[in-house]
C-alpha positions in Angstrom: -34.0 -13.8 -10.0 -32.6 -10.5 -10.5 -29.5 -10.0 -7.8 -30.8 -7.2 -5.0 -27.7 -4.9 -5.5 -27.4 -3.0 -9.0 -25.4 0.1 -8.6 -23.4 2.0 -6.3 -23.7 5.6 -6.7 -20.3 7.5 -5.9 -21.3 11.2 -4.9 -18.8 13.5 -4.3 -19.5 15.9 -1.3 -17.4 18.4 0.5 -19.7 18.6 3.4 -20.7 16.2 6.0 -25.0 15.1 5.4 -24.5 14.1 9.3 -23.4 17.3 10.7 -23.4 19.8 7.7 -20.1 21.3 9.2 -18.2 22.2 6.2 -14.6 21.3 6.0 -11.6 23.2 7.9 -8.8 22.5 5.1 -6.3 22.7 7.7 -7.2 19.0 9.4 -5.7 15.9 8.2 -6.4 12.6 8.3 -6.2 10.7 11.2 -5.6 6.9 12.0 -3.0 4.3 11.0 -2.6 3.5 7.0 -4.3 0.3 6.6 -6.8 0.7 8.8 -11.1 1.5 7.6 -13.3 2.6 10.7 -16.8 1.0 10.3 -19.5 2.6 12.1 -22.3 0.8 13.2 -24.6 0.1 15.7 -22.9 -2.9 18.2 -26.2 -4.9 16.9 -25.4 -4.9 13.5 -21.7 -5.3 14.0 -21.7 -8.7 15.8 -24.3 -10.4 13.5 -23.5 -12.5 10.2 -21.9 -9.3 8.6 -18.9 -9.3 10.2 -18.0 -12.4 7.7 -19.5 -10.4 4.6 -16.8 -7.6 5.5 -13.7 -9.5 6.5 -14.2 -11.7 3.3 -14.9 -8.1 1.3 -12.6 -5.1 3.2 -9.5 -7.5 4.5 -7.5 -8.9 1.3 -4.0 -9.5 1.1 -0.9 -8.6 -0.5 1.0 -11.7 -1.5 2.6 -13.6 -1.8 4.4 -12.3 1.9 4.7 -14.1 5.0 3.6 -13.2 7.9 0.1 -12.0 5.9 -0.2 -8.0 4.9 -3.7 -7.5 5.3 -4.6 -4.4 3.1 -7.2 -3.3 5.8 -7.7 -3.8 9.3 -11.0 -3.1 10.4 -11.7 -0.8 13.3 -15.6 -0.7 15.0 -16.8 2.3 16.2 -20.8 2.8 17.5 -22.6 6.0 15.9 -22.3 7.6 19.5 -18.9 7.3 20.2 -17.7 8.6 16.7 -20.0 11.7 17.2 -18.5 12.2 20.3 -14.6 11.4 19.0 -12.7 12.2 16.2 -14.0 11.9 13.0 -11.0 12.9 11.0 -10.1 8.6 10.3 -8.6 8.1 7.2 -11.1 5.8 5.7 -14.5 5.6 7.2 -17.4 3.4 6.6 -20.9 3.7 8.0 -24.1 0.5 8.1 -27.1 2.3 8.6 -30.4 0.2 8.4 -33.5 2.6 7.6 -37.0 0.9 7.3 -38.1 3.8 5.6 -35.5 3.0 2.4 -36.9 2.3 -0.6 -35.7 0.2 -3.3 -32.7 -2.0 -3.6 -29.5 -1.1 -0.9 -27.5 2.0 -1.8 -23.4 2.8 -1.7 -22.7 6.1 -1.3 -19.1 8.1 -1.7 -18.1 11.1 -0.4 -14.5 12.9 -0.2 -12.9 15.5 2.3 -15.9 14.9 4.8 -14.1 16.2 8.0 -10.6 16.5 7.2 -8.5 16.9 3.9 -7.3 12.9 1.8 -10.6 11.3 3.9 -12.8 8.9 2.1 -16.0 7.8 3.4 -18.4 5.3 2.3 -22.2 5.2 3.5 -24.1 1.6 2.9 -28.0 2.3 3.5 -30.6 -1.1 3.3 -34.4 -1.1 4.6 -33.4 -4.1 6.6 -30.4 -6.5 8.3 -30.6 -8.9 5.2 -30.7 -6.5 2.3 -27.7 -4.8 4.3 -25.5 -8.1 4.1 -26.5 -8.5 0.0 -25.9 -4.8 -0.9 -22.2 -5.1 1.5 -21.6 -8.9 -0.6 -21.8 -7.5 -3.7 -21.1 -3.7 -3.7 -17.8 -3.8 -1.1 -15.0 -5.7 -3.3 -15.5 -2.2 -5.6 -15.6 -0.3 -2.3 -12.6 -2.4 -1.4 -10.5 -1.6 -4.8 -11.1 2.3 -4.3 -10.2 2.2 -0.5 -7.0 0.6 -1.9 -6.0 2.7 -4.7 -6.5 5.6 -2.6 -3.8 5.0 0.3 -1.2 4.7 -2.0 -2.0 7.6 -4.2 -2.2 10.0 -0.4 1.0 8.9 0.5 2.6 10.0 -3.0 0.7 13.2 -2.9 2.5 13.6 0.8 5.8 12.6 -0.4 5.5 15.0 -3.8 5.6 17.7 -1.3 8.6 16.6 0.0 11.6 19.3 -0.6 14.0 18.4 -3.6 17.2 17.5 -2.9 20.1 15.8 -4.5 19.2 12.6 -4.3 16.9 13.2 -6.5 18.7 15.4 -8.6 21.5 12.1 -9.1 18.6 9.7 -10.0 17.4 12.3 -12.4 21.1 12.0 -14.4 21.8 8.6 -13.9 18.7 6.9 -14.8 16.4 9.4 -16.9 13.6 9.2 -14.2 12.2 11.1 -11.1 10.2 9.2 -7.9 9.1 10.7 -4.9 10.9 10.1 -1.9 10.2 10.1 1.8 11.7 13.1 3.3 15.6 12.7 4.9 15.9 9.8 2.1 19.7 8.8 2.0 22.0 7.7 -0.9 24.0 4.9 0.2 25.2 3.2 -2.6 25.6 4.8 -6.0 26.8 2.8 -9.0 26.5 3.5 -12.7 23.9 1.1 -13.1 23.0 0.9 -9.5 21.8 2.8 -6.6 20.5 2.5 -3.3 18.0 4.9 -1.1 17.4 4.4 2.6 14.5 5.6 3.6 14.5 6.8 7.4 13.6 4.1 9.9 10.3 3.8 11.2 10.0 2.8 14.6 6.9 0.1 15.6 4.9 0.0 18.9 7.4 -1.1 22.2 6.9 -4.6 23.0 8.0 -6.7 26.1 10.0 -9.4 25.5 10.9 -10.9 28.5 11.7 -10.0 31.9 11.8 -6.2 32.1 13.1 -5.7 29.0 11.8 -3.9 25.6 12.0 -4.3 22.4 12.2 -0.8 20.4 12.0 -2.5 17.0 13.1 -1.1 13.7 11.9 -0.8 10.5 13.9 -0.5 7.5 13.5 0.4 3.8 14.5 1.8 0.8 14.4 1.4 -2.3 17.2 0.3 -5.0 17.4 1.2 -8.7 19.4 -0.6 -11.1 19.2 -0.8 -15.2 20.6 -2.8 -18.1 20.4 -2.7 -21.9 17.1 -3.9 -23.2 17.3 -6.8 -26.1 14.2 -8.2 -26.9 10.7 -8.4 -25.2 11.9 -12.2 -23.7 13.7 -10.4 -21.2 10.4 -9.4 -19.4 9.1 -13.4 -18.9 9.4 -13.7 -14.8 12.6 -16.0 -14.6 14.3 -13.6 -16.8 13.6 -10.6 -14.6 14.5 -12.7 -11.9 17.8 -13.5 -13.0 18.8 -10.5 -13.6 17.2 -9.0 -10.2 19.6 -11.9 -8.2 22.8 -11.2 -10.3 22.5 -7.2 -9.5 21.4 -8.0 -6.0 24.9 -10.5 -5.6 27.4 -8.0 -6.6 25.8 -4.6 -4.8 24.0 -5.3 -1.6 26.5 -7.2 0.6 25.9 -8.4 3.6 27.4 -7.3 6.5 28.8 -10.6 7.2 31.7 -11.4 4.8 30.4 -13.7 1.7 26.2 -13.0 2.3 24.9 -10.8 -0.1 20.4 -10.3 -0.9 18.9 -12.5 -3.1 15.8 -14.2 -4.0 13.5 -16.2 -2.0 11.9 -19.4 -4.1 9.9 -21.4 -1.6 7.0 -22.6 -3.1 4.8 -20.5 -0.3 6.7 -17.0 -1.2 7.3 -17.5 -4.9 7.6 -14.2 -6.2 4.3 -13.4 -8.3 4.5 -10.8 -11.4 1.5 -8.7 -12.9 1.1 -6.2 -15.7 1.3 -2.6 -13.9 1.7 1.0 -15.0 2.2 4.4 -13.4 0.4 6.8 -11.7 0.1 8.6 -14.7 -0.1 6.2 -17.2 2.6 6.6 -19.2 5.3 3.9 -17.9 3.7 0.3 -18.4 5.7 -2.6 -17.2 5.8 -5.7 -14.7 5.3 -5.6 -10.8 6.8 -8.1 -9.2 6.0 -8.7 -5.0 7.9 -11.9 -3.2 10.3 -12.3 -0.2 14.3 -11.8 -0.1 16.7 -13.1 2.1 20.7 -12.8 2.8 22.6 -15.9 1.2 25.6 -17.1 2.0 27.8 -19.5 4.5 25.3 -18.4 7.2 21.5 -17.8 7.8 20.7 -14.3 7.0 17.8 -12.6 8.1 14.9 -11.4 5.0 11.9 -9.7 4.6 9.9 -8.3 1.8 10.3 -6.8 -1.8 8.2 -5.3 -4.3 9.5 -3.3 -7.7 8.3 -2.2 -11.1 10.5 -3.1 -13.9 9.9 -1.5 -17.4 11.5 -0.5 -20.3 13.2 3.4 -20.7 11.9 4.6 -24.1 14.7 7.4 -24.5 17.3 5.0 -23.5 16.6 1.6 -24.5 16.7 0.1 -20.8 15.2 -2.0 -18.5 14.5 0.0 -15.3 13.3 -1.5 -12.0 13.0 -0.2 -9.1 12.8 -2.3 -6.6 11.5 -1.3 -2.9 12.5 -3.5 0.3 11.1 -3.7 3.7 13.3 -5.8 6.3 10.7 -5.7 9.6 10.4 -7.1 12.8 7.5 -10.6 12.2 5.6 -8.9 15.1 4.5 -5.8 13.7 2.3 -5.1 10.3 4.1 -4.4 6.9 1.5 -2.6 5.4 2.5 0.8 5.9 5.9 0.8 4.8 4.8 -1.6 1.9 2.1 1.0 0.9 4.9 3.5 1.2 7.0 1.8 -1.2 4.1 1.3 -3.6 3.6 4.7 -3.8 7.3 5.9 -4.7 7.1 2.7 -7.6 4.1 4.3 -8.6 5.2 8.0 -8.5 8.0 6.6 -11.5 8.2 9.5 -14.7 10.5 9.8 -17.4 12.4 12.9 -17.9 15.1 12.2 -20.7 
């Protein structure tokens, strides 16, 4: 039996079927990163497909703990979205249409109502055909939703104003990244540097008797090198290694004798994958897993992810190596996304 779904057409519009209101350039997107708005009738959004899209639209980036969904999914009704904003970063509309012929249909459209939006329209004749067409055409829908927060955020940060931070990378390592804007050198090495990005402050929660927590959350990025001697250096533990022994000597903790290094739980162990750049040209290793201050005491942790690879004017090994230490009650995705953007946003220069 031939399977229902076999195609999605991608068709890129820069007007809105629903409305026909052509784009103001001016409007952004709205709406938190890591968050698609589905929009469908409250019918179609309780039934059996709820399960097709959670399994489909909310994966995770491991190997972190507590989870970072990629996606959180946010229902709207038809009504209420004509009626609000429609300016949501990432928008996906059910529509069941007895007059559809032929197998379900995926449809893609950019820029709808605001500028970096990215809307997806799945159309079936009936509720069943709706939840085959969603099972097998949203894990692509999924992997373009996902490429495409990362790559807004380093088009953001690219027009961020130059300054000498970067000017100091450029020297010292042969490179150029994008960096959020107000981006601090706070530790610079010859073979090691340091960049606080500024902190990003999470919802206020009560946490007991008329108190509040503000919550912080801090990240950066660090970038450290070492001469390049044969391809063996590249196998995880190696990267590893070196990774704990850079860590040991240059972040310190505040408390005398902690310093950053590796978590190896079984649960969190750091997991690598081939990985290039956003242009192509830089292929090398990204590694994700969990850090944590060690020394005499407990230290507190949180999460990593960096991009090692080798410099082909210099003959180095280059990571750069983004952390996120954040409160357990409040998501990691954006500052995570963040990160992965700047790792991504990696050129050579000299």
């Amino acid at each position: 039996m031939k399977p229902l779904f076999f195609f999605i057409a991608f068709l890129l519009f820069l007007t809105a079927c629903e409305t026909g209101r052509k784009l103001n350039p001016a409007l952004q997107v709205t709406g938190k990163v890591g968050e698609i708005q589905v929009v469908c009738e409250k019918s179609v959004w309780e039934g059996p497909i709820k399960n097709v899209l959670d399994s489909t639209l909310v994966q995770y980036i491991l190997p972190y703990i507590p989870d970072v969904p990629t996606f959180q999914l946010i229902h709207k009704t038809p009504r209420l979205f004509t009626q609000g904003v429609r300016r949501h970063r990432n928008i996906l509309f059910l529509k069941i249409d007895p007059k559809h012929q032929g197998n379900g249909k995926i449809t893609q459209q950019k820029d709808v109502w605001a500028k970096g939006q990215l809307v997806f329209t799945v159309v079936a004749k009936d509720y069943n055909q709706l939840i085959k067409t969603c099972a097998e055409g949203l894990p692509k829908v999924h992997d373009i939703f996902d490429e495409y927060s990362w790559k807004r955020i380093l088009k953001y940060f690219s027009h961020n104003k130059r300054t000498s931070v970067h000017k100091k990378i450029n020297q010292n390592f042969g490179i150029d990244i994008v960096l959020p804007a107000r981006s601090r050198l706070v530790t610079s090495k010859k073979n090691f540097f340091r960049i606080e990005f500024p902190p990003a402050s999470r919802p206020i929660e009560f946490v007991g008797k008329n108190m509040q927590d503000p919550g912080t959350i801090l990240y950066g990025v660090m970038i450290y090198q070492y001469d390049f001697i044969d391809s063996s250096q590249f196998e995880l533990k190696n990267l590893l290694q070196a990774r704990d022994t850079m860590l040991k000597y240059n972040v310190p903790h505040e408390i005398e004798g902690m310093y950053m290094g590796t978590q190896y739980n079984p649960i969190v162990y750091p997991i690598i994958e081939r990985a290039t750049s956003f242009d192509g040209k830089i292929e090398g290793y990204d590694i994700r897993g969990m850090f944590q201050f060690i020394g005499p005491k407990f230290g507190t942790g949180g999460a990593f992810w960096e991009f090692h690879f080798r410099h082909p004017k210099r003959n180095k090994i280059i990571c750069i190596s983004g952390y996120v230490d954040a409160p357990p009650t409040t998501t990691w995705t954006h500052p995570l996304r963040e990160v992965q953007a700047v790792l991504k946003s990696v050129k050579i220069i000299k």
